[in-house]
C-alpha positions as CSV (number, residue, x, y, z in Angstrom):
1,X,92.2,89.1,108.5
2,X,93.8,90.6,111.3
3,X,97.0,89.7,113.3
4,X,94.7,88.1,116.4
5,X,92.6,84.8,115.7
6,X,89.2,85.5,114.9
7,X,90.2,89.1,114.2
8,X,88.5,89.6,110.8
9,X,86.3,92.3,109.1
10,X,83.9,92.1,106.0
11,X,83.5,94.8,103.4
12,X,82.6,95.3,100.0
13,X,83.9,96.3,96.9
14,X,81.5,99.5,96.6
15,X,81.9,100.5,100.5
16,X,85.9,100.1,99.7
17,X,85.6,102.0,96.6
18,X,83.8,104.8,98.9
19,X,86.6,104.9,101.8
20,X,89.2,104.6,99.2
21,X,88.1,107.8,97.5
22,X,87.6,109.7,100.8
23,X,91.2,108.6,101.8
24,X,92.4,109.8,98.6
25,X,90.8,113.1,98.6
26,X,92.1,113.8,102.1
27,X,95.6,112.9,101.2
28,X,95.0,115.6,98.5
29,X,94.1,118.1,101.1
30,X,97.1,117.5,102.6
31,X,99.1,118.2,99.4
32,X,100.1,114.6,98.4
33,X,100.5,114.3,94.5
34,X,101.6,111.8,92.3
35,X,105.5,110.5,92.6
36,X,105.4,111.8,96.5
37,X,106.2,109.0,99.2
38,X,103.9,108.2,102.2
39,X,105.0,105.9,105.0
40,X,102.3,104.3,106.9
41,X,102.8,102.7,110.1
42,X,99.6,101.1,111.3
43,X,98.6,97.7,112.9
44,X,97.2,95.1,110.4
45,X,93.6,96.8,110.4
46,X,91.2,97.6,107.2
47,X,92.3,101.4,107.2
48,X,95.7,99.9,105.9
49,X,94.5,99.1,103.0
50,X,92.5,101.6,102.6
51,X,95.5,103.9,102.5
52,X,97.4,101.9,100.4
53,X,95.2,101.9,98.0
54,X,94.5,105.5,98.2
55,X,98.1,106.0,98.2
56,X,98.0,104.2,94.6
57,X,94.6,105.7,93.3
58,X,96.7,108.8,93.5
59,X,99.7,107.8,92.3
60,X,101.7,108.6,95.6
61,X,104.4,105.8,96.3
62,X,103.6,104.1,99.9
63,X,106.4,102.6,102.4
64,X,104.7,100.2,104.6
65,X,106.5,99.8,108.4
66,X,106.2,97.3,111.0
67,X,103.8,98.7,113.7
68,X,105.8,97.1,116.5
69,X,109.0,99.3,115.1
70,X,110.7,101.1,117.6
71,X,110.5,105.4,117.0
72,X,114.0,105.2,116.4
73,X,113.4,102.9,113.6
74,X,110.7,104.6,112.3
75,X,112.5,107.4,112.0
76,X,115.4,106.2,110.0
77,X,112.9,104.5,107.7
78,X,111.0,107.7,107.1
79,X,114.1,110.0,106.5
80,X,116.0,107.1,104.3
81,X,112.9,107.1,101.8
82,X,112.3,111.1,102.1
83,X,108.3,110.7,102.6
84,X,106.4,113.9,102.8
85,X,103.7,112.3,105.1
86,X,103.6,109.5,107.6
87,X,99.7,107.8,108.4
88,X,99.2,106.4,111.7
């Protein structure tokens, strides 16, 4: 469900699975490993949970924010939990 009525999306648990693993490998790539801290800062849409979860699949801890946070806000939040990457 998103944040807008009637804003909803179906998926299942293979084709989660799939984009999970994807995510995960490309937060790999990108040198994320287990015990590092990922802030994601995205609108209430399906690749938010898909990053979570990918986030947890690798044992990376996640720090969800508000999407309608100001960049000055964002900003504090990133640098108070010392994430090494930030998903938008």
């Amino acid at each position: 469900e998103g944040n807008e009525p009637g804003d909803s999306t179906k998926i299942t648990y293979r084709e989660l699975l799939h984009k999970v693993c994807q995510f995960a490998n490309i937060l790999r790539s990108q040198g994320v490993k287990k015990g590092d801290r990922v802030s994601i800062y995205l609108p209430m849409i399906m690749e938010l949970v898909v990053a979570m979860l990918a986030c947890a699949r690798i044992g990376a801890l996640h720090s969800v924010v508000f999407a309608g946070f100001s960049a000055d806000s964002l900003c504090e939040r990133i640098l108070d939990c010392g994430c090494s990457l930030l998903i938008t």
